[in-house]
N, C-alpha and C positions, 0 to 999 in steps of 0.2 A: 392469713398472710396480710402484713401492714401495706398500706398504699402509699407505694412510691411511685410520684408523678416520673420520674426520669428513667422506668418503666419502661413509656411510650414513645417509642422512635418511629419516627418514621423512614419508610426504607430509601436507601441510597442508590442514587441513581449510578446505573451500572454504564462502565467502560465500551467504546467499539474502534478500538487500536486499529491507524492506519500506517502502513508504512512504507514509506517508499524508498525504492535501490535505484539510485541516479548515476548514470553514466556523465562523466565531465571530465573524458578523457580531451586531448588536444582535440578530435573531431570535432568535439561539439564547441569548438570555438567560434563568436561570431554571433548571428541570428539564431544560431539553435540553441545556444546556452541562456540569450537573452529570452526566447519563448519560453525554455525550458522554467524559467525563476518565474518569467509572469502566470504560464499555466499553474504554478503549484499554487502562487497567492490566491489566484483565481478560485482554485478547488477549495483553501481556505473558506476562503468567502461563502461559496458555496455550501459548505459545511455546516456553520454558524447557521444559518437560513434553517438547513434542515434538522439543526435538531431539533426532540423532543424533550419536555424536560428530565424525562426519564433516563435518556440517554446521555452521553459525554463525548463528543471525539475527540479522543486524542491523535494529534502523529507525530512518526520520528522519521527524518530523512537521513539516509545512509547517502554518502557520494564515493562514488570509484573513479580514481585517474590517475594521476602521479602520486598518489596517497590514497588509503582507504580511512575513513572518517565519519564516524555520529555526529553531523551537522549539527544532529537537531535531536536531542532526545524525543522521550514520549510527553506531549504539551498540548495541553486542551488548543481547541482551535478558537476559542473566544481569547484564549489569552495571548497564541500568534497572531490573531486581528488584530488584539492592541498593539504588540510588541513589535509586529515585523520580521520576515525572517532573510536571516544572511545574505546575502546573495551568492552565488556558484561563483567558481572560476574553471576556465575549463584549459585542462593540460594533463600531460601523460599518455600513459597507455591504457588498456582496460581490463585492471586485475578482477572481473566479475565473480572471480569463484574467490576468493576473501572478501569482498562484499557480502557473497552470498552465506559465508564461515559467520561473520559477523551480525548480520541479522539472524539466523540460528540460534546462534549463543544467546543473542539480548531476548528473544523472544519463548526459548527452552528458560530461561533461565527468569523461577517463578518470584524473584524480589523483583524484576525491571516488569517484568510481563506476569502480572500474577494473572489465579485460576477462575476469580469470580468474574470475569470480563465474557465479552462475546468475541466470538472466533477474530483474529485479527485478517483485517484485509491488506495483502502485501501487492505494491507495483513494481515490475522490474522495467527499466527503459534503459535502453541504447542504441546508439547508430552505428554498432561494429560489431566485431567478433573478440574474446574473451580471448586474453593472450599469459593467462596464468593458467595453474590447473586446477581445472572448472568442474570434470566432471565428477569425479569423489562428492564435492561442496555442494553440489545442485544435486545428487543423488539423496544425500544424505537428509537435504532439507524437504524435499517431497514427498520421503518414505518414511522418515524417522521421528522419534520426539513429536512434539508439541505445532513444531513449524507445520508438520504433514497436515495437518486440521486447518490450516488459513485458506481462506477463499484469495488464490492467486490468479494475478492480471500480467501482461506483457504487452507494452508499447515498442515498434522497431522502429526505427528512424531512417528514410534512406534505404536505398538499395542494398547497400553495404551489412546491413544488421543482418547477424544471425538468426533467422525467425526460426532454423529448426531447433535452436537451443533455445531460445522463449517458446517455443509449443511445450517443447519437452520441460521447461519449469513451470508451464501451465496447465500440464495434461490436460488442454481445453485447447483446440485450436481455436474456438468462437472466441475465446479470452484472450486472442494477441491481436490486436489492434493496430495499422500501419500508416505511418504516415508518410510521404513521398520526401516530404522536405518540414523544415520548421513550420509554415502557417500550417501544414495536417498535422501539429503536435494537439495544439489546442483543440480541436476537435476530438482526439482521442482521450485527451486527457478529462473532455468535457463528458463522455462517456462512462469513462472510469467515474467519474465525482459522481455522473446520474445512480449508477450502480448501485456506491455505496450511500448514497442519500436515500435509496429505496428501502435498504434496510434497514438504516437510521430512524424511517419511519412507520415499518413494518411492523404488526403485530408481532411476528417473531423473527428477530433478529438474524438467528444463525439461517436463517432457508437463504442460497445463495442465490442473487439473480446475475446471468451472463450480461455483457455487454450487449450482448442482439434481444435479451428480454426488454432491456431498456430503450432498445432502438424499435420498439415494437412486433420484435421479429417469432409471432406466436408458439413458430416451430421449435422453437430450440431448446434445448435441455437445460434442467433448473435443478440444484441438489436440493433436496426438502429434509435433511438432516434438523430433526426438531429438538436437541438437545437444547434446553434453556439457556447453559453455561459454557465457558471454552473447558478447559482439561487442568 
């Protein structure tokens, strides 16, 4: 066999899709929509910090309120560092089961979300209760498809959120995270980022660690699913 230098590649660093489901229905008008935009820059930033070269974060932000919306497709987080990303507005109601229809599709659907990546990490956050029809959308994304394999998180906001619909999207109750008002966003959210920065720098990616392994909390249950790749 003749020697051809262009041969030797060397390998490409693999994907760790993050994706977040934003409530910006009218509730979160005010202080919560503004925490809301700086915790995410924040997680950004965060990001950047922990990768490795090996790895990439991407995210895409979905937003639910008077409109369901891809903010933000799937974009490395050095290139929203540079770029900046949109800012919210908050109005509406909260269609969270077409939210939830539309992160499905983008993420089943293997040209947006393709197969060589690492299991995608999905957040749902909101401060109410889902006034469309949710549960079909939330069943479907749990059990079915591609979506069922993502390590899922749930921040509630307020009294007012549904935390028995974020357990039940997170079949993890340690995985829903509460905050009383907007300043306990950023702390939940600072959890979330700890999370996913632990497997950004984990020898294996797909093992998932809870929000309370991150908080030091020994007890708590960890998926150790050693699959190299998503699906």
């Amino acid at each position: 066999m003749a020697f051809n230098p262009n041969n030797y590649k060397a390998p490409a660093a693999k994907k760790l899709p993050v994706v977040l489901l934003l409530d910006v229905s009218g509730s979160m008008s005010g202080e919560k929509i503004n925490t809301l935009y700086d915790s995410v820059v924040e997680m950004v930033d965060s990001f950047v910090a922990a990768q490795v070269k090996e790895t990439i974060i991407d995210v895409a932000v979905i937003t639910f309120g008077s409109k369901v919306e891809l903010h933000t497709p799937y974009t490395s987080v050095a290139e929203l560092q540079k770029t900046g990303i949109s800012r919210f507005h908050a109005d509406g109601m909260t269609p969270m089961g077409t939210a939830l229809q539309m992160a499905k599709d983008m993420i089943d659907d293997k040209n947006t979300t393709p197969s060589n990546i690492y299991r995608p990490a999905v957040v749902l956050v909101s401060d109410g209760q889902p006034n469309d029809s949710w549960e079909k959308p939330l069943d479907n994304f749990i059990k079915d498809g591609r979506s069922a394999k993502c390590q899922r998180f749930a921040i509630a906001i307020g009294n007012d959120a549904d935390r028995n619909v974020l357990e039940r999207f997170t079949g993890e109750k340690n995985n829903v995270m509460f905050a009383e008002d907007a300043s306990g966003m950023a702390d939940c959210f600072q959890k979330f980022t700890m999370s996913v920065s632990t497997r950004a720098t984990s020898q294996n990616l797909n093992v998932i660690p809870t929000p309370s392994n991150v908080s030091f909390d020994n007890n708590a249950k960890q998926d150790t699913d050693d699959d190299d790749e998503y699906i």
